[in-house]
N, C-alpha and C positions, 0 to 999 in steps of 0.2 A: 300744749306748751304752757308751761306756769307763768306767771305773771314777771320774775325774775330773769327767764328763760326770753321773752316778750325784750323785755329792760336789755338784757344783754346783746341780744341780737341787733335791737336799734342804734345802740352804742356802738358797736361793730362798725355799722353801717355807714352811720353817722359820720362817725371819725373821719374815718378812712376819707368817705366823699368830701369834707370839709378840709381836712387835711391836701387831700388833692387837688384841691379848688384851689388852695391859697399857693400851692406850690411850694410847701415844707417836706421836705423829705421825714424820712422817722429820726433822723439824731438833731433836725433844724428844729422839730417840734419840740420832740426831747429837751432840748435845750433850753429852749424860749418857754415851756411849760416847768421846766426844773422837776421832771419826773425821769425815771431811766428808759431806754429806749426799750428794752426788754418788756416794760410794764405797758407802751404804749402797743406792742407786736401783740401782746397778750388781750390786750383790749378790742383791736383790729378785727381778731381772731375768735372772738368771742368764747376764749378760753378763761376769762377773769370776771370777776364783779368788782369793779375799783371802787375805794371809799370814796367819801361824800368832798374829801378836801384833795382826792386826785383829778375826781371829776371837777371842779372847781377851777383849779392852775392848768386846767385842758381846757375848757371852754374861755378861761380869762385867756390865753395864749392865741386860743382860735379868735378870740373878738365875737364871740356870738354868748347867747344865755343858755343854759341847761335845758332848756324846751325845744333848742335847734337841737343839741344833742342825744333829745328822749324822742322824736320822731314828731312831734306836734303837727297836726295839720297847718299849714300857713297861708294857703289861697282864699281863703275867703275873706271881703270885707271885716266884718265881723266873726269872731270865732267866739264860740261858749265852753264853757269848761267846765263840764257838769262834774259834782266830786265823787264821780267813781275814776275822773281823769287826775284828779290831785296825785303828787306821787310824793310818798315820805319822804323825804334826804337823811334825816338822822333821828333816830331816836335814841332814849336809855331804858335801862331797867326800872325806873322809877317812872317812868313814863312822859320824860320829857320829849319835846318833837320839835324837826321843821318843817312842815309843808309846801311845796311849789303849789302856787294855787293856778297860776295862772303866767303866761306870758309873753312878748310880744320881739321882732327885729327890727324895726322901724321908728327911731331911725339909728337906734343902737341896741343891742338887749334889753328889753326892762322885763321886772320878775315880780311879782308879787306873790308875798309868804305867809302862812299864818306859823309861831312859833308858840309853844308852850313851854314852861320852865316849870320844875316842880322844884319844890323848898331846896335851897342847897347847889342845885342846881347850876349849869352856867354853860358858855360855850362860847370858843374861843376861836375868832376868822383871823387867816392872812390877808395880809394888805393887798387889797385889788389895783388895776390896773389903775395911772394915773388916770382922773377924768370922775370915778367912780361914788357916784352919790348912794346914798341910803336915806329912806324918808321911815319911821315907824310910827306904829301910833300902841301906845298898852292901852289892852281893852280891860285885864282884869288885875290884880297883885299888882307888886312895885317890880320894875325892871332896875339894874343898873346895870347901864352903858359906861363901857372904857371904850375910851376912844383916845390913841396914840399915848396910854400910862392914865391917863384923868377920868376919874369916876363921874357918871352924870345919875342922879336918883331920880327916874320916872314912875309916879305913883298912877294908878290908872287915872285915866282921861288925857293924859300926859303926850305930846308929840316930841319928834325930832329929828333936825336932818343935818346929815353928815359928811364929808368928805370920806371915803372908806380906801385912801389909797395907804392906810398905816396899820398898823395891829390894833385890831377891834374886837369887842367881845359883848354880851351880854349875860348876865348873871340875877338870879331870885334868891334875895340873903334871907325872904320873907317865909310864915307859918304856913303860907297860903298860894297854890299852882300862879303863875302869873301868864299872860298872855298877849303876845301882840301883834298887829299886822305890819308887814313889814315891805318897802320899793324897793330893790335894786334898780340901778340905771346904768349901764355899761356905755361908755364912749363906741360908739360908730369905729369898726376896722376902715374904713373909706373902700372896702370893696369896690 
């Protein structure tokens, strides 16, 4: 089984169990994730590979972080995340990325990322769930951060944290790959 095949099946699995946990039907989830019920039967079914901003509005809907959704071990005190466990979320042709490095449910989602931007570059989130923090830090190039329309220029060494419940993005207007680590922090569903 390919690593894709691996990814879809967990996803399958996932859902479904998380979905039933919470007691959403498929057009409650449908709804509350603003994706079509078709796409979520499809995913259930492990007959799709959904992009990276379906998987997104499903796990923000579920209240949990992409690491519940990719199968992550979660019993142990301590967990390690050695980077053959890293899983891309998005890349381009030029060779931009996002990484999940790493991440935890307690006592709401957090996710740490590493992202690289190549010149030109950029990429653009929907506004997460009210509650939703973002911390990053650019390790290499200049970042620019919008956040809700306002550009913010992060040159490396540069931090910042953010409310992320409005339209956010990050972009490299620079000559030179730029790179950053990146928190999410998901509000607690109160399970």
């Amino acid at each position: 089984m390919t690593d894709i095949d691996q990814l879809t099946q967990a996803l399958a699995r996932n859902l479904k169990r998380l979905r039933t946990e919470r007691g959403f039907t498929l057009d409650a989830l449908a709804a509350r994730a603003r994706v079509s019920r078709g796409m979520i039967v499809q995913i259930e079914q492990a007959r799709t590979n959904p992009s990276i901003g379906t998987v997104v509005k499903i796990v923000d809907a579920l209240g949990v972080g992409i690491p519940t959704l990719l199968d992550f071990d979660q019993e142990p005190a301590v967990r390690l995340f050695p980077p053959e466990r890293a899983v891309r979320l998005w890349d381009t042709d030029a060779g931009s990325h996002g990484t999940l490095l790493a991440g935890t449910e307690a006592p709401g989602p957090l996710e740490l990322l590493h992202w690289r931007l190549m010149p030109g570059e950029g990429h653009q989130s929907d506004p997460h769930p009210v509650g939703t923090s973002e911390l990053l830090h650019v390790t290499a190039g200049t970042v620019v951060l919008t956040v809700d329309g306002v550009e913010h220029t992060l040159p490396a060494g540069t931090s910042a944290a953010f409310e992320s419940h409005v339209p956010h993005g990050y972009r490299n207007d620079g000559t030179e790959p730029a790179e950053m680590s990146m928190a999410v922090s998901v509000p607690g569903t109160g399970r």
